[in-house]
BAKE-183034 format. One record per residue (C-alpha): y, x, z. Coordinates in nm, 3 decimals, m for minus. Layout:
REM residues N
<site yy="Y" xx="X" zz="Z"/>
...
//
This chain:
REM residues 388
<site yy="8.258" xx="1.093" zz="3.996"/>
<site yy="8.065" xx="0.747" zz="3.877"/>
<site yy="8.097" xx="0.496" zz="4.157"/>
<site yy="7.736" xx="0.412" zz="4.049"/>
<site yy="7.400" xx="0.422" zz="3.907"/>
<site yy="7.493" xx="0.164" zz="3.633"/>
<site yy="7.811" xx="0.450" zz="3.571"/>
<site yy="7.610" xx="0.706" zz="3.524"/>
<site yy="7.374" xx="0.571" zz="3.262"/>
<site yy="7.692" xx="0.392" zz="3.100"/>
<site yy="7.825" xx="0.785" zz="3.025"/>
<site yy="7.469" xx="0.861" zz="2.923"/>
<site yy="7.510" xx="0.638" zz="2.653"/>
<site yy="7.852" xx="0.756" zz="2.582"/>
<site yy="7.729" xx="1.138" zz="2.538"/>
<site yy="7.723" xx="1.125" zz="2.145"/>
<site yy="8.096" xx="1.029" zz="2.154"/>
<site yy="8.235" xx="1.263" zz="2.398"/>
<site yy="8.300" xx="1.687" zz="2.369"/>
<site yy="8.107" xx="1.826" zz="2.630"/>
<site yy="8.324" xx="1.978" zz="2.955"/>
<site yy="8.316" xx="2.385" zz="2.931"/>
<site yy="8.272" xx="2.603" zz="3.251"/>
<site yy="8.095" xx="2.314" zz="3.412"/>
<site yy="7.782" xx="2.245" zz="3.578"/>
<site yy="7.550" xx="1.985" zz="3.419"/>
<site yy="7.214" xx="1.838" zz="3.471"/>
<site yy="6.984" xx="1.797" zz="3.228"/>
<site yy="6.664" xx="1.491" zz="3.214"/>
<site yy="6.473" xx="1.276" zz="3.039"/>
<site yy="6.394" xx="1.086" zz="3.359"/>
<site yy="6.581" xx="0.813" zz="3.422"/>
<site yy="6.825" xx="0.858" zz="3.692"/>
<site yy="6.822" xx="0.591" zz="3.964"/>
<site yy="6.410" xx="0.463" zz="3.847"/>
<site yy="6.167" xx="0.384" zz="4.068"/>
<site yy="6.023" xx="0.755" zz="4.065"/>
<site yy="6.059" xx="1.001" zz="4.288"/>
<site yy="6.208" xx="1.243" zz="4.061"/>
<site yy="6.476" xx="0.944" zz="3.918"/>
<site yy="6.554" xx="0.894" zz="4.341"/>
<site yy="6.656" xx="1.216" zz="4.398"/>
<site yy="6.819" xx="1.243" zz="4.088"/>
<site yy="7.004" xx="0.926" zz="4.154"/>
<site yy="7.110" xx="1.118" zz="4.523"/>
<site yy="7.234" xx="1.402" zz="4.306"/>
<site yy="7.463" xx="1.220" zz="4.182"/>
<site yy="7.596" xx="1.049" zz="4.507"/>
<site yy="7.651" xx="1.391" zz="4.636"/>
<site yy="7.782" xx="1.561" zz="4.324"/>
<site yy="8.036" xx="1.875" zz="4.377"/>
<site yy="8.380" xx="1.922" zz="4.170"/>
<site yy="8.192" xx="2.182" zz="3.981"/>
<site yy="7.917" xx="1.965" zz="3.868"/>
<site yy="7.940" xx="1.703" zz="3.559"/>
<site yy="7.908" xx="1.376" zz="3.615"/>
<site yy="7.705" xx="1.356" zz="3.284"/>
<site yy="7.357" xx="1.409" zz="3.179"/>
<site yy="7.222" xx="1.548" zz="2.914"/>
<site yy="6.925" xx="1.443" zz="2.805"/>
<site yy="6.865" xx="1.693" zz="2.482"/>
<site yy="6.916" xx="2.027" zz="2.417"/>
<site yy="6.891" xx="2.041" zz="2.061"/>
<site yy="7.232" xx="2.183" zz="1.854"/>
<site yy="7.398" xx="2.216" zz="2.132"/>
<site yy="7.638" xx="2.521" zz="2.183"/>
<site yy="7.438" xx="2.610" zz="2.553"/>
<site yy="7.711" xx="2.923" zz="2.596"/>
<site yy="7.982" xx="2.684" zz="2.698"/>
<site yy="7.832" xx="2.600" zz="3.013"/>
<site yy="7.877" xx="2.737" zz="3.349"/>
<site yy="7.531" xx="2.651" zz="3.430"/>
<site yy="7.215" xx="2.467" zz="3.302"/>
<site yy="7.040" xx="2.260" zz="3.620"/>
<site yy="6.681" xx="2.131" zz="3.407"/>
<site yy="6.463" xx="1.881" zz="3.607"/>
<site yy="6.242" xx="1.786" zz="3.239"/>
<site yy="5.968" xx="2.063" zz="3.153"/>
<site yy="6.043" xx="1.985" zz="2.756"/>
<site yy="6.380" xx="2.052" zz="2.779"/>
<site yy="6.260" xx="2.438" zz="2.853"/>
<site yy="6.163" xx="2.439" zz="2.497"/>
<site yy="6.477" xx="2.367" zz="2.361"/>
<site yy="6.672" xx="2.668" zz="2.583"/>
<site yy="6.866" xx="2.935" zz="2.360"/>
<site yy="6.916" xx="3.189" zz="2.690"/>
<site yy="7.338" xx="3.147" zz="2.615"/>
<site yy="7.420" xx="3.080" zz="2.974"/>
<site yy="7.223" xx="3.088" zz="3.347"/>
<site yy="6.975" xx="2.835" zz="3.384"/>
<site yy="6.763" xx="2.676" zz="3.713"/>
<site yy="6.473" xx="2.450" zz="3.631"/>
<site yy="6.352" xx="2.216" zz="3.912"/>
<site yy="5.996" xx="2.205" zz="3.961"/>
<site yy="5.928" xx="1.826" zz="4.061"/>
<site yy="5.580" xx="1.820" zz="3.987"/>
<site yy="5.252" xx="1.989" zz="3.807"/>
<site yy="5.322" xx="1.963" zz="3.490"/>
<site yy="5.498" xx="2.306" zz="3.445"/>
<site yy="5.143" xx="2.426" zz="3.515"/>
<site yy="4.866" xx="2.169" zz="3.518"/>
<site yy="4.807" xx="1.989" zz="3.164"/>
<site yy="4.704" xx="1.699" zz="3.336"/>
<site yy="4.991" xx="1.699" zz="3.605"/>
<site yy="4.786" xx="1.635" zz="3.886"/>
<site yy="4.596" xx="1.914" zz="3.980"/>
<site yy="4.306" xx="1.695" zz="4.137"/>
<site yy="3.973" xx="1.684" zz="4.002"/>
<site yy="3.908" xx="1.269" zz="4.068"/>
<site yy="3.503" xx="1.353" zz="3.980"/>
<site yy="3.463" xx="1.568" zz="4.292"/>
<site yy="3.768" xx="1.408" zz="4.501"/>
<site yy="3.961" xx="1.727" zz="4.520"/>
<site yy="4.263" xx="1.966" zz="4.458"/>
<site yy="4.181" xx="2.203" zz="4.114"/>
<site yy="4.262" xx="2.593" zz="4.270"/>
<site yy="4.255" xx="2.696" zz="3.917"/>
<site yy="4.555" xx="2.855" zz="3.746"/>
<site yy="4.615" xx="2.699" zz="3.360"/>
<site yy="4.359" xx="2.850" zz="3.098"/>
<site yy="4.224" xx="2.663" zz="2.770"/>
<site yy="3.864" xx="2.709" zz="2.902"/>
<site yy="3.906" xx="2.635" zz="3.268"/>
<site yy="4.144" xx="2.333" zz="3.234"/>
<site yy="3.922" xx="2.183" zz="2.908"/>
<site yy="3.631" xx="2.190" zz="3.163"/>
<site yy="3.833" xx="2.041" zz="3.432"/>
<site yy="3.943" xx="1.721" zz="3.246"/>
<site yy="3.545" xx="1.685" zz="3.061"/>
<site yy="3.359" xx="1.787" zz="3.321"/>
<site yy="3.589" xx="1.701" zz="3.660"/>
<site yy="3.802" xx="1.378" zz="3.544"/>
<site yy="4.105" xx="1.502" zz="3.603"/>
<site yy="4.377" xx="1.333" zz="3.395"/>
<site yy="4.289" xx="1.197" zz="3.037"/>
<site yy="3.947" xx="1.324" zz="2.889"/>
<site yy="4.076" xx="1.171" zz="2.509"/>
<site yy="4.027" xx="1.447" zz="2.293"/>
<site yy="4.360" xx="1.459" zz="2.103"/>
<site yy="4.554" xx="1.388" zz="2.429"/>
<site yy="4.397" xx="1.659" zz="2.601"/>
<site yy="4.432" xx="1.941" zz="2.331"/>
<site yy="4.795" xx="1.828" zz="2.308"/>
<site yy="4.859" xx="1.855" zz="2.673"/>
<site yy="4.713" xx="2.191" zz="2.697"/>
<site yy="4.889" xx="2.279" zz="2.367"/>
<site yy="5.241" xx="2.194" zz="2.546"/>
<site yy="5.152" xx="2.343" zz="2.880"/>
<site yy="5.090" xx="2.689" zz="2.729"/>
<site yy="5.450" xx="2.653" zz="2.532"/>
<site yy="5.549" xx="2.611" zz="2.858"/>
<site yy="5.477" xx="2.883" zz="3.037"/>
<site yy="5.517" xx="3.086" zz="2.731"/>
<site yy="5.905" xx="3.035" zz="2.823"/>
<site yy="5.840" xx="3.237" zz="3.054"/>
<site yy="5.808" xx="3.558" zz="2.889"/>
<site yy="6.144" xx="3.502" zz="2.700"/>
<site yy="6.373" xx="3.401" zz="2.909"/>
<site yy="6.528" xx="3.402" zz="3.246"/>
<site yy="6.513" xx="3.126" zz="3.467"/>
<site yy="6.564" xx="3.057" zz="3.822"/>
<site yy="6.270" xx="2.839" zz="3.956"/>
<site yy="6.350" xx="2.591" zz="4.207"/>
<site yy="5.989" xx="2.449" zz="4.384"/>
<site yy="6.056" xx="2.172" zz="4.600"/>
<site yy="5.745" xx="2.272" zz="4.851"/>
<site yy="5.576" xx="2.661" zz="4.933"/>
<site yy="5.292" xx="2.515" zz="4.782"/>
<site yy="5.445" xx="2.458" zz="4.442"/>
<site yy="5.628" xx="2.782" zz="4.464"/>
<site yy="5.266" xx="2.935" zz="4.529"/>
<site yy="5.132" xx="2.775" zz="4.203"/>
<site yy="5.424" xx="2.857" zz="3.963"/>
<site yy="5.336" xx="3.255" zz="4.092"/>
<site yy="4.949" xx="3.226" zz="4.037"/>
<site yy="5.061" xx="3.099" zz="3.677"/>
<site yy="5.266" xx="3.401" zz="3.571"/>
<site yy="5.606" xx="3.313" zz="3.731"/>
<site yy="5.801" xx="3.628" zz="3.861"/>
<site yy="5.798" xx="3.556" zz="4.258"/>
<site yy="6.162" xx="3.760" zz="4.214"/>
<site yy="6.270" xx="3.430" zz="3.962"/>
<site yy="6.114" xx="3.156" zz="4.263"/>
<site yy="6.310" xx="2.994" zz="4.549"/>
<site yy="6.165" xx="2.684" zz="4.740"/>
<site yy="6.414" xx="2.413" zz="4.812"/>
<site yy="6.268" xx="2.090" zz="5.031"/>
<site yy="6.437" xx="1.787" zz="4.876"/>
<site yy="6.665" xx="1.608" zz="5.074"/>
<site yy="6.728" xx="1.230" zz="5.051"/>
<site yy="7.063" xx="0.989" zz="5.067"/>
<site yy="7.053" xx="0.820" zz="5.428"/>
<site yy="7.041" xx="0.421" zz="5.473"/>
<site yy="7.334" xx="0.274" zz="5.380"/>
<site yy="7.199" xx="0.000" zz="5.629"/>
<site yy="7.192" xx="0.068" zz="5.986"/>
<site yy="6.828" xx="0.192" zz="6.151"/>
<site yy="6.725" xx="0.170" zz="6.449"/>
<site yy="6.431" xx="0.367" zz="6.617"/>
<site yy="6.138" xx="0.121" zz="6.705"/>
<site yy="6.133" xx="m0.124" zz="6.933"/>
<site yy="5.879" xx="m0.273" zz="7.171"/>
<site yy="5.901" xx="m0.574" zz="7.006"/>
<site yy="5.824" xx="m0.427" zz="6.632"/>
<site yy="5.576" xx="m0.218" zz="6.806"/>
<site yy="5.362" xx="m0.557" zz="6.909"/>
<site yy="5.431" xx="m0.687" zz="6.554"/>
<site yy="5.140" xx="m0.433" zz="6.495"/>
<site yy="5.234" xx="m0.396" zz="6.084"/>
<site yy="5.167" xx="m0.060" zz="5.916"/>
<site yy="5.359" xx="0.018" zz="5.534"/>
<site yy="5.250" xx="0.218" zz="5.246"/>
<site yy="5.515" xx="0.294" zz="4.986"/>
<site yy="5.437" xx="0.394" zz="4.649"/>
<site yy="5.275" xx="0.348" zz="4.291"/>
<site yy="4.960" xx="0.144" zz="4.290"/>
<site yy="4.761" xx="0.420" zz="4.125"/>
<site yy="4.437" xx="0.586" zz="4.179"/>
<site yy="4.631" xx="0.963" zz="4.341"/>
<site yy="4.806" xx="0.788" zz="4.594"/>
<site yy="4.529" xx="0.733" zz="4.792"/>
<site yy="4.547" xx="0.326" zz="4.870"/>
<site yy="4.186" xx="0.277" zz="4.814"/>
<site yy="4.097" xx="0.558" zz="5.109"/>
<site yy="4.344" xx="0.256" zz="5.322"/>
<site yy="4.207" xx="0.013" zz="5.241"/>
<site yy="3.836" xx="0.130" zz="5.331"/>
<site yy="3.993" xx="0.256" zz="5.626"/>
<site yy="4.165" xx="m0.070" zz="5.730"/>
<site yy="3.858" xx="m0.239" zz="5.827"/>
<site yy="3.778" xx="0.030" zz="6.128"/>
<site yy="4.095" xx="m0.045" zz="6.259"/>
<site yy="4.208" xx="m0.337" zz="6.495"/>
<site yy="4.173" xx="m0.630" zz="6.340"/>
<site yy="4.532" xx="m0.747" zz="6.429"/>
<site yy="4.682" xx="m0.485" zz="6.247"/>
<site yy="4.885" xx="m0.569" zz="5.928"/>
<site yy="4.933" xx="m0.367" zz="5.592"/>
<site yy="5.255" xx="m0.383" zz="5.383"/>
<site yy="5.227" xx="m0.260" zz="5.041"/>
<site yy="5.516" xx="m0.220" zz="4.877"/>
<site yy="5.443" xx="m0.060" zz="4.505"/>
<site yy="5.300" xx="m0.127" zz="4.186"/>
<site yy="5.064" xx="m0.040" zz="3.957"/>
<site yy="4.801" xx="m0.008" zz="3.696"/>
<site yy="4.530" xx="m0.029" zz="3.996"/>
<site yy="4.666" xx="m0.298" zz="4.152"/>
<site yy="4.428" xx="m0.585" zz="4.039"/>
<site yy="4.136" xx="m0.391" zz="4.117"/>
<site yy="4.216" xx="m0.307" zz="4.473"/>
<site yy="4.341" xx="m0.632" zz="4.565"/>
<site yy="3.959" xx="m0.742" zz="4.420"/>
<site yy="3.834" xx="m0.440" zz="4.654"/>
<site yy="4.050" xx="m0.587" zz="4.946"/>
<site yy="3.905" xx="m0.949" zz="4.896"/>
<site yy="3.562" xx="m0.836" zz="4.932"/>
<site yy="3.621" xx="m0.584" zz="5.196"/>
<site yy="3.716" xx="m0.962" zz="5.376"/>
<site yy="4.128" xx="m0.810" zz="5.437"/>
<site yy="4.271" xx="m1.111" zz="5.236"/>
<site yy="4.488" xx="m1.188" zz="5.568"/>
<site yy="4.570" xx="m0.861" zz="5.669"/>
<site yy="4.742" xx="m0.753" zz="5.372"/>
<site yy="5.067" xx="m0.857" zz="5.208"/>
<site yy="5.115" xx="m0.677" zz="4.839"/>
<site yy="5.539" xx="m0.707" zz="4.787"/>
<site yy="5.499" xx="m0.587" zz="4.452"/>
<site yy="5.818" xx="m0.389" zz="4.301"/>
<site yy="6.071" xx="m0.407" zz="4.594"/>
<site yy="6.440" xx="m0.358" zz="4.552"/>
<site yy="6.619" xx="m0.076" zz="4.802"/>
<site yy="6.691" xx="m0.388" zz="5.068"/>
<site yy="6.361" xx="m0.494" zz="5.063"/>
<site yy="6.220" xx="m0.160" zz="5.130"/>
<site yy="6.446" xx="m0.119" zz="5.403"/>
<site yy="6.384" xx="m0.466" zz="5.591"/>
<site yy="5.949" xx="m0.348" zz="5.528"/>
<site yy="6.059" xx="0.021" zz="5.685"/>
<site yy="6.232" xx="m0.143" zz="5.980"/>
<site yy="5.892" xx="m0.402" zz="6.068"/>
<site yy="5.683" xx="m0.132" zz="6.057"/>
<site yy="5.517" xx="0.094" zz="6.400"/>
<site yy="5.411" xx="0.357" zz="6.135"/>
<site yy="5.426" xx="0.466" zz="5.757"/>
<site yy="5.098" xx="0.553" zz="5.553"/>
<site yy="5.112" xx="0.820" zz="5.311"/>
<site yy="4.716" xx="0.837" zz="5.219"/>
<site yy="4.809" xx="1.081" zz="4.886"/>
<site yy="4.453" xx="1.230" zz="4.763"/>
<site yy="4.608" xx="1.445" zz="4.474"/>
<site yy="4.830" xx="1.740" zz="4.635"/>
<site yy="5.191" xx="1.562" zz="4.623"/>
<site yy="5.412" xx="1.866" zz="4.579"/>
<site yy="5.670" xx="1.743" zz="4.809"/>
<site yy="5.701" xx="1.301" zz="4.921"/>
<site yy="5.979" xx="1.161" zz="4.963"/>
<site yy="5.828" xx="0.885" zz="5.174"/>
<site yy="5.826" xx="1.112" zz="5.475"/>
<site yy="6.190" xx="1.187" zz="5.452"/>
<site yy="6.244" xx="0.822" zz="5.385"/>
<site yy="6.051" xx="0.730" zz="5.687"/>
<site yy="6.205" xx="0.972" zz="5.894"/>
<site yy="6.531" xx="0.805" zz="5.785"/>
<site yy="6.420" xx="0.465" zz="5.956"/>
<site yy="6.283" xx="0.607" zz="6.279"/>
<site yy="5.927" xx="0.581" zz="6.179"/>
<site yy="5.656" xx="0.805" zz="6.258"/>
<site yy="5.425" xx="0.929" zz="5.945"/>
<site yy="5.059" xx="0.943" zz="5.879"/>
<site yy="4.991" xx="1.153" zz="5.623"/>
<site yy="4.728" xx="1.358" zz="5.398"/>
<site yy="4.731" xx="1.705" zz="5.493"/>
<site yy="4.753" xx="1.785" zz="5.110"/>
<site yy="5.014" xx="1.951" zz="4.899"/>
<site yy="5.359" xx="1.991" zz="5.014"/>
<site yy="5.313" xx="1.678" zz="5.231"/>
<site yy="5.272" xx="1.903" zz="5.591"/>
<site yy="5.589" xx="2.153" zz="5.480"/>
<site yy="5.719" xx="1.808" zz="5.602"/>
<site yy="5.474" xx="1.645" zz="5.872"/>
<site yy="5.479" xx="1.794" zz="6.178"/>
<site yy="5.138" xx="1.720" zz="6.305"/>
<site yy="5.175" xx="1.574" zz="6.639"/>
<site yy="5.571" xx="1.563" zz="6.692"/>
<site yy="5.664" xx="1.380" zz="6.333"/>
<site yy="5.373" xx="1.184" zz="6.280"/>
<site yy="4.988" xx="1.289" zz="6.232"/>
<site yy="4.826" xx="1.440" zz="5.975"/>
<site yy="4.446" xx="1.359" zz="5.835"/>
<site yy="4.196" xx="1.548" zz="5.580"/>
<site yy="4.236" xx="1.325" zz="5.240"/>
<site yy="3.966" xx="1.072" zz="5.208"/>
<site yy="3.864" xx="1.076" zz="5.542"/>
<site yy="3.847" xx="0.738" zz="5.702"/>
<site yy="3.736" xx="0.792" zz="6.018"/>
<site yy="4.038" xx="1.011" zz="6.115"/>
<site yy="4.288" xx="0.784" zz="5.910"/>
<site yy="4.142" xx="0.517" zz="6.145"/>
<site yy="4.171" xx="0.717" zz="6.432"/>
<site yy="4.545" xx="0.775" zz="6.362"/>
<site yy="4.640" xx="0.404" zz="6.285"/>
<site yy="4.440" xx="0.320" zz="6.603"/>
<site yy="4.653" xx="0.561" zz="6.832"/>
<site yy="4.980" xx="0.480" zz="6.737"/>
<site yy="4.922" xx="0.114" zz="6.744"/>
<site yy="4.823" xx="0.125" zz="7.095"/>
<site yy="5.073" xx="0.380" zz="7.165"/>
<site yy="5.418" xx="0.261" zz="7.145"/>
<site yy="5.598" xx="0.550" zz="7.366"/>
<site yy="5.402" xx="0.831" zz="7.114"/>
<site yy="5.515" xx="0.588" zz="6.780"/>
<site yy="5.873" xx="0.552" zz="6.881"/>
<site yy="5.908" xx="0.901" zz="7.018"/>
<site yy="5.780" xx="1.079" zz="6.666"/>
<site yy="5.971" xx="0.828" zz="6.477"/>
<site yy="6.281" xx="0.992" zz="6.614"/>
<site yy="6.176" xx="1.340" zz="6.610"/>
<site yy="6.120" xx="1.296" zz="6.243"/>
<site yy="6.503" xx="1.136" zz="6.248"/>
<site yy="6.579" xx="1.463" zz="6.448"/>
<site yy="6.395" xx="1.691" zz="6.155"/>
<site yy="6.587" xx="1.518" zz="5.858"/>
<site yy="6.903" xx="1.534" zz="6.012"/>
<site yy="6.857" xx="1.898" zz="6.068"/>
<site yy="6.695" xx="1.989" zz="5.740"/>
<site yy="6.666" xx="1.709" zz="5.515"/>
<site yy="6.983" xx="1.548" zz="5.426"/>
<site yy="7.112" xx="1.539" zz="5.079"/>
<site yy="7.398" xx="1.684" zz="5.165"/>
<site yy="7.197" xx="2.025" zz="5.351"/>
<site yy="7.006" xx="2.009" zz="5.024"/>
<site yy="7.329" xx="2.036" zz="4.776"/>
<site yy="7.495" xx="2.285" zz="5.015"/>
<site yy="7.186" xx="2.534" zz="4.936"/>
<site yy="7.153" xx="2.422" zz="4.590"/>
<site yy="7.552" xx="2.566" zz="4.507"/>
<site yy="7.413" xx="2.873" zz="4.690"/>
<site yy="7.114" xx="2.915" zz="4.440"/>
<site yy="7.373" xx="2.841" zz="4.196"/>
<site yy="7.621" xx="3.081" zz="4.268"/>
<site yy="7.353" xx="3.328" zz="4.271"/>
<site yy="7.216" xx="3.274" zz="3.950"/>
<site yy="7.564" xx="3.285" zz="3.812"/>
<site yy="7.616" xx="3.587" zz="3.957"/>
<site yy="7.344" xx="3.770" zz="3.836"/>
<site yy="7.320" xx="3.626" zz="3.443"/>
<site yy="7.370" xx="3.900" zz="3.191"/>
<site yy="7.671" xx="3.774" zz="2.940"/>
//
């Protein structure tokens, strides 16, 4: 097993020098295991937690490659679908939209909401002229739908096992044609804290600082905080800790909403950084307005003994508990944002007591190693029932 990250990407760059292991396990990605992503985290995790029967290796294309001699394929890239032969059992990991949703987003930014419709030429066309959701470039958009229509078109040749990290992703991949009988949801689990965490403390508590986590990016909501953050008391503080192609223009927003003081903008932070912004915190923010299929923040927050406030979007409340974890709030509403951040900065025996129920809910559900335990499981089963 590599002893880390940089391990793992050295074999990557090994793979065109080495014979493939047969009867094993491997994983197979174009994203970049250990990146800044959420996919690349959990990935990275993987890894940490990797069985005996699982190759330390990734493979990263498909193409002339002799797929019989595996025990199993584990796919977390939709492209790699294309290059499947059907020669041995095979799980695909749905991470995100794009199985489904040309755009990948499934929110339609000109009327600031979630798209209910299931992938068509006609209906998604109109959705990314008409709603703004994703590119509207013409060649970009015929190519997207293009690919997400060879995707599903997988579908009708061969037999995969379709992991969705939420129920609301696993509701999606049914709506678009995928045989509920082929669908299993699996919640993601996370690595805990190699640091030690503590729940919060009065003193942290009177610190009065509040995080968000996250790409600087128009989906994720930090505008809807940033309006928000000027109905709240003034002496509350906003970590951001992210980065972005937004990031210039909110921080202009920010100026002339007059927050200049209240806000500190880390930037990219490395894994210590995040943990000592975590541990200063009385709450996280997770303001998403496109319908995350799953967040890892939560999990991540729950790991540090912090309560979450959260969009009640997506797969975000197959996490929140509403009222024992943290809070959840419509999307784009500021008033109840503001009402949230309010309570549980004048509320330190409610923020420090949800903090560790969420610390409670990981340990019980959550953990990488819960998740791997069930993912062998869904292997074994898939094994099992592969016609040779």
């Amino acid at each position: 097993m590599p002893n880390s990250i940089n391990d793992i990407k050295q074999s990557e760059k090994q793979l065109d020098r080495v014979f493939w292991e047969k009867n094993l396990i491997y994983q197979c990605s174009n994203f970049e295991v250990g990146g800044s992503g959420g996919v690349e985290t959990y990935l990275a995790s993987l890894f940490e937690h990797r069985p005996d029967n699982v190759s330390d290796r990734v493979i990263k294309s498909l193409k002339n490659v002799d797929q019989s001699q595996f025990r199993l394929l584990h796919i977390h890239s939709p492209d790699l679908l294309l290059q499947l032969t059907g020669e041995c059992p095979t799980i695909f990991s749905v991470h995100n939209h794009s199985l489904y949703c040309p755009s990948g987003t499934k929110y339609l930014a000109g009327q600031q909401t979630t798209c209910d419709r299931n992938f068509s030429y006609l209906g998604c066309t109109w959705g990314k002229l008409v709603d703004k959701c994703g590119s509207r470039r013409p060649l970009r958009t015929f190519r997207e739908l293009q690919t997400t229509h060879q995707f599903l078109d997988v579908l009708k040749t061969r037999k995969i096992t379709f992991i969705a990290n939420s129920e609301y992703v696993r509701e999606e991949l049914i709506k678009n044609g995928v045989p509920p009988e082929q669908t299993v949801t699996l919640h993601c689990g996370i690595s805990l804290p190699k640091t030690a965490t503590t729940p919060l403390s009065l003193g942290v508590h009177q610190n009065q600082r509040i995080l968000f986590v996250g790409r600087i990016v128009s989906d994720k909501g930090l505008e809807w905080l940033l309006k928000t953050l000027i109905h709240t008391d003034p002496q509350i503080q906003l970590d951001i800790a992210g980065e972005g192609w937004e990031r210039s223009r909110l921080e202009e927003l920010a100026n002339t909403l007059g927050l200049r003081n209240r806000i500190t903008w880390h930037g990219w932070c490395d894994r210590d950084t995040i943990n000592k912004l975590y541990q200063q915190c009385f709450a996280v923010i997770f303001p998403s307005v496109w319908p995350e299929p799953a967040g890892l923040v939560t999990l991540e927050a729950y790991a540090r003994y912090r309560p979450v406030i959260g969009s009640a979007v997506g797969g975000i409340p197959e996490h929140l508990r509403d009222g024992e974890t943290g809070i959840l709030v419509p999307g784009n509403n500021i008033k109840k944002l503001a009402d949230a951040i309010n309570h549980l900065s004048t509320d330190y025996q409610t923020s420090r007591h949800m903090g560790e129920q969420g610390h409670a809910l990981l340990m019980k559900q959550f953990t990488m190693n819960y998740h791997v335990k069930n993912l062998q499981t869904i292997y074994a089963k898939t094994i099992a029932e592969f016609d040779y």
